[in-house]
N, C-alpha and C positions, 0 to 999 in steps of 0.2 A: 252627637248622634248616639243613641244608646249602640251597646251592642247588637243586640237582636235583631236591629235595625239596617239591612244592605240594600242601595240605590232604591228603596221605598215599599222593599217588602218586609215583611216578619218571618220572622225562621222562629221555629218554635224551640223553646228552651226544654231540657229533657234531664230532669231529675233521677238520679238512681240512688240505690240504696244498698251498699256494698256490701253489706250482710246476707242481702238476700238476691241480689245477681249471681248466678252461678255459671262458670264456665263448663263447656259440656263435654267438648272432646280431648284427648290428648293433644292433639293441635293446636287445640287453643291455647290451651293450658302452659303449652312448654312457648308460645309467641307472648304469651301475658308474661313470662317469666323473663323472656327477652327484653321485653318491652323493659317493664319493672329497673330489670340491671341496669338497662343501656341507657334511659331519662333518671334512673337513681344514684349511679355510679359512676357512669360514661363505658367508656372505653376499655382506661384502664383493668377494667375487672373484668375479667374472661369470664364469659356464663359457661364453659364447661368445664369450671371449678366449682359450678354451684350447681349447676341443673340437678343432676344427679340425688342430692341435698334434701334440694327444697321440692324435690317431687317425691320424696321420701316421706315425707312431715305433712304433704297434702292428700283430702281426702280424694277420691276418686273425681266428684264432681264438686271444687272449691269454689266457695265465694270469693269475688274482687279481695273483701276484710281477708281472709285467709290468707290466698297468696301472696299480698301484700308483706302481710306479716309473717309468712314460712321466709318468704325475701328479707326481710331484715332482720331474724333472727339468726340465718343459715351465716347472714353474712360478719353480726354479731359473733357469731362464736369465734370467728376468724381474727377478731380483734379491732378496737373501740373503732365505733362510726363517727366522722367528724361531722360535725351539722346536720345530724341526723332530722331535726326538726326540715328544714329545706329540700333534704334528702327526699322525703317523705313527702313532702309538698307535691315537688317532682315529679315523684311514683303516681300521686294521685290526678295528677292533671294528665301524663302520660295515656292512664287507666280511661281516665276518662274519655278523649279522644281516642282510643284504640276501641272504645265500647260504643262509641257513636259512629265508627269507619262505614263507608258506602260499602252497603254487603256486597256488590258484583266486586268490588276492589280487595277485599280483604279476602274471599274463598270462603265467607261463612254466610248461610243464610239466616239475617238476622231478621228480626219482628219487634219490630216499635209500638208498645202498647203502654194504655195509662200506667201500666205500673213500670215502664222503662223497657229498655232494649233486654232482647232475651238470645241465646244462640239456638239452634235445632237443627 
């Protein structure tokens, strides 16, 4: 059974473009960087070694691409990333699911349009 496929409906598949998703609130921003650490790192790595960091390095209202990548530079400088490749993978599958979450469960009002989920 494809994926898209559950007990005989279709769920529609929802492409984004992390360059141009943009996070909007400070809320969001410091939960994407949550997220980020916690499916890229685990546990092990306390985000309030990095938050501080990598919202330093972010522009006010960052793209998915950016955060991303302020997250594994901050964490770079701190010394080499093992599997980064996987790491990474990680981060974006996380991203991705946290950017498709049921807006009454997440506290943001999101809007699904052809060009992908937006926050506002």
């Amino acid at each position: 059974m494809p994926a898209n496929m559950r007990h005989g409906e279709r769920t529609q598949i929802v492409s984004i473009d992390a360059e141009k998703v943009l996070l909007t609130s400070e809320r969001e921003v410091d939960s994407a960087i949550d997220t980020v650490v916690t499916f890229a790192f685990g546990n092990a790595e306390p985000l309030d070694r990095y938050l501080f960091r990598i919202r330093a390095a972010l522009p006010t209202r960052p793209s998915v691409k950016e955060l991303v990548e302020a997250v594994f530079q901050v964490r770079g400088e701190m010394g080499p990333i093992s599997d980064e490749e996987t790491r990474r993978q990680n981060a974006a599958m996380a991203m991705a699911a946290f950017l498709s979450a049921d807006p009454p469960s997440s506290g943001c009002r999101r809007r699904c349009s052809a060009s992908g989920p937006r926050c506002g």
